[in-house]
N, C-alpha and C positions, 0 to 999 in steps of 0.2 A: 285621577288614576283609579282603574275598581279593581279593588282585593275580596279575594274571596279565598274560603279555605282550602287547603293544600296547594294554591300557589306560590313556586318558589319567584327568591326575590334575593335582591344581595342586600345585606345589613351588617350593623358595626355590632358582632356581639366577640366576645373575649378579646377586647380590645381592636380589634380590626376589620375588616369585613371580609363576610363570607359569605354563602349561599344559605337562607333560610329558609323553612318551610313554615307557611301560614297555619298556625291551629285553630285560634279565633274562628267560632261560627261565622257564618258568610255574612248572618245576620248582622252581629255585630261589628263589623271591618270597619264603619267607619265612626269607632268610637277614637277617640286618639291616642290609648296604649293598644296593643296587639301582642297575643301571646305565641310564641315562634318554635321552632325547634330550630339550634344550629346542627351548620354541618360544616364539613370541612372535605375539600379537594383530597383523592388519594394517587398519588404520586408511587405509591408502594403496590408491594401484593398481600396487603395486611388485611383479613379475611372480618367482615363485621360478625362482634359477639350478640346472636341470637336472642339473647334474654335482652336485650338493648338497644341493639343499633341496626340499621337497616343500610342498604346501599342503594341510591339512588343512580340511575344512568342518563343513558339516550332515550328509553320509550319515558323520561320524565323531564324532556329536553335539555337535557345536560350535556355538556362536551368532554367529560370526563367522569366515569365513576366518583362519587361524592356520597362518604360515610355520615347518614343522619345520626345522629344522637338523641334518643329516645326520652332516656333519663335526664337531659337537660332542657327545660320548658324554661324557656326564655322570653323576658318580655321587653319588645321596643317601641320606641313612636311611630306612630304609623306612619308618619313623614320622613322617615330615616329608613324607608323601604325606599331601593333605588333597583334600577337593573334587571326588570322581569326577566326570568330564567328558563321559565318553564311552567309547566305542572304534574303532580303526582299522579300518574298516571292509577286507573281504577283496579288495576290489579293489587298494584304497593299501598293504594289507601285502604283497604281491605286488609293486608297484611299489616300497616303500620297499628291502623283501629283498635287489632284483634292485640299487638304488641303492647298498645298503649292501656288495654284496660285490662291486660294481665297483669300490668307496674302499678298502674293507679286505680283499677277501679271504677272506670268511666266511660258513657258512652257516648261515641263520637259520631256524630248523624250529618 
């Protein structure tokens, strides 16, 4: 299977699985941790906090709005990626990028 960065993928992170987003450079995917961002299904009309989190849809092949969590870099096996989902489409990777190196600092290429 090829992983590459900002593709989503279902993995066991807070205990169960969910829909994650690849951060790992593309270069490095097939090392055998990978560092992810979780997300979680929104069932609600609970509005993602700006300084944080982002909302992923359908232009990032999702079948539901699905709130990423910015601040939680999360790291799994790269074998414990199941379930391509999608990918982050080039507008929200721009957006997330710009999100990611106002928290941390970093630039995401």
């Amino acid at each position: 299977m090829t992983v590459a960065q900002w593709d989503i993928f279902t993995a066991q992170v807070w205990d169960k699985d969910h829909p994650v987003v690849v951060l790992s450079p593309s270069g490095l995917c097939r090392q055998p941790f990978l560092n992810v961002l979780g997300c979680s299904t929104l069932y609600s009309t609970r509005q993602a906090d700006p300084r944080h989190e982002i909302i992923l849809d359908e232009a990032d092949g999702l079948e539901r709005p699905t709130l990423c969590k910015l601040s939680l870099i999360q790291v799994v096996e790269a074998g414990e990626l199941h379930l391509r989902r999608g990918r982050v489409c080039a507008e929200r990777q721009r957006q997330m990028g710009a999100q990611l190196i106002r928290l941390y600092g970093v630039w995401l290429g």
